[in-house]
C-alpha positions, 0 to 999 in steps of 0.5 A, spaced: 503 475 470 506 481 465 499 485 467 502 486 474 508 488 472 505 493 467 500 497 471 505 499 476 510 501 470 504 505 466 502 509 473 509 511 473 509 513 466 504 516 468 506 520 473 513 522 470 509 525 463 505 530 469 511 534 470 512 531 477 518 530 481 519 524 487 522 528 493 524 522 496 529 520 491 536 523 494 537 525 486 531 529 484 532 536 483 526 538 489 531 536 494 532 543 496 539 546 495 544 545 501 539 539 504 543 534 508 544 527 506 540 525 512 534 528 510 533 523 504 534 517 508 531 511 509 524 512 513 523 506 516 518 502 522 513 497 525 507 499 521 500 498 525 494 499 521 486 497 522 481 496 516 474 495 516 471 491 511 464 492 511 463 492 504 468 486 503 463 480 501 469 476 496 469 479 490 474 482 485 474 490 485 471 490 493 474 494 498 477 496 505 477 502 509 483 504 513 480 506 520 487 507 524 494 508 521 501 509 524 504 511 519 503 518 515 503 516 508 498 510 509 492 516 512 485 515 515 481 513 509 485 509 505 482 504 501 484 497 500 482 494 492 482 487 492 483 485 484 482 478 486 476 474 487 476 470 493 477 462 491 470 457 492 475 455 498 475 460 503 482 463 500 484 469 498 491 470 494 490 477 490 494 483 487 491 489 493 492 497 491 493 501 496 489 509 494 489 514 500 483 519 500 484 526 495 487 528 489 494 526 487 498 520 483 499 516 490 498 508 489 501 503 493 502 496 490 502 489 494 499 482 494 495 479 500 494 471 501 489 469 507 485 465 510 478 467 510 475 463 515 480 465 520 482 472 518 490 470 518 494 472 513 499 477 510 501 482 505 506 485 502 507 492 499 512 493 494 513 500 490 508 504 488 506 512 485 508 519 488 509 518 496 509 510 495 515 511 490 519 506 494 515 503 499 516 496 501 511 492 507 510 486 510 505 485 515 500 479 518 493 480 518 490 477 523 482 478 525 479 484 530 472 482 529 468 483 524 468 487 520 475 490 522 482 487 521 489 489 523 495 490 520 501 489 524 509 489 521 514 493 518 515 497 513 521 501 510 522 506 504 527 505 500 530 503 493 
């Protein structure tokens, strides 16, 4: 359990001792002088993400590849690392890490708990580095085919 607590808390350590500021916090002075309150409010929104799987078989520190997103933050080609391997039962409960394609300090963090057999399940996103600072997320999974899968919910930034 203390591990789950602590990577999140060493990725933001980390980010802190790079010199970089959260342009989503309201009281980070990137914010631009004489920028309105209302540029720093919560974003928020239904969240619909595909992700294909091929590489998937069950096993801790296997991927999936977003293939379509809503939601700007969260890009095409983002990858889904499952630190879990699935249960001799068909079940999957795991800690996920969300890292969108190129360079930066931008990682999600979140769990998925799912059938593997129906493909049914949800996944939560709570916090993160750089743009994934305040994200929260719930979404359902449900099965597109394999190997691809849908994500369908609601997220929000906020603290």
């Amino acid at each position: 359990m203390m591990y789950r607590m602590a990577l999140p808390l060493v990725g933001l350590l980390a980010a802190a001792g790079c010199g970089g500021r959260d342009v989503t916090d309201p009281l980070s002075p990137a914010r631009a002088p004489g920028a309105s309150a209302s540029m720093s409010s919560a974003r928020s929104g239904d969240l619909n993400v595909e992700k294909e799987c091929h590489a998937y078989t069950g096993g801790a520190g296997e991927i999936c590849t977003i293939t379509k997103s809503n939601v700007k933050e969260i890009e095409v080609g983002s990858t889904i690392t499952y630190a879990q391997a699935a249960g001799s039962d068909g079940m999957l409960s795991t800690d996920i890490v969300l890292d969108p394609p190129g360079p930066g300090n931008n990682h999600a963090f979140g769990h998925c708990a799912l059938n593997l057999a129906t493909g049914i399940g949800v996944c939560t996103l709570s916090g993160g580095t750089g743009k994934f600072t305040w994200i929260h997320a719930r979404v359902d999974v449900s099965p597109l085919g394999w190997p691809n899968f849908a994500w369908d919910g609601e997220y929000s930034y906020e603290k």
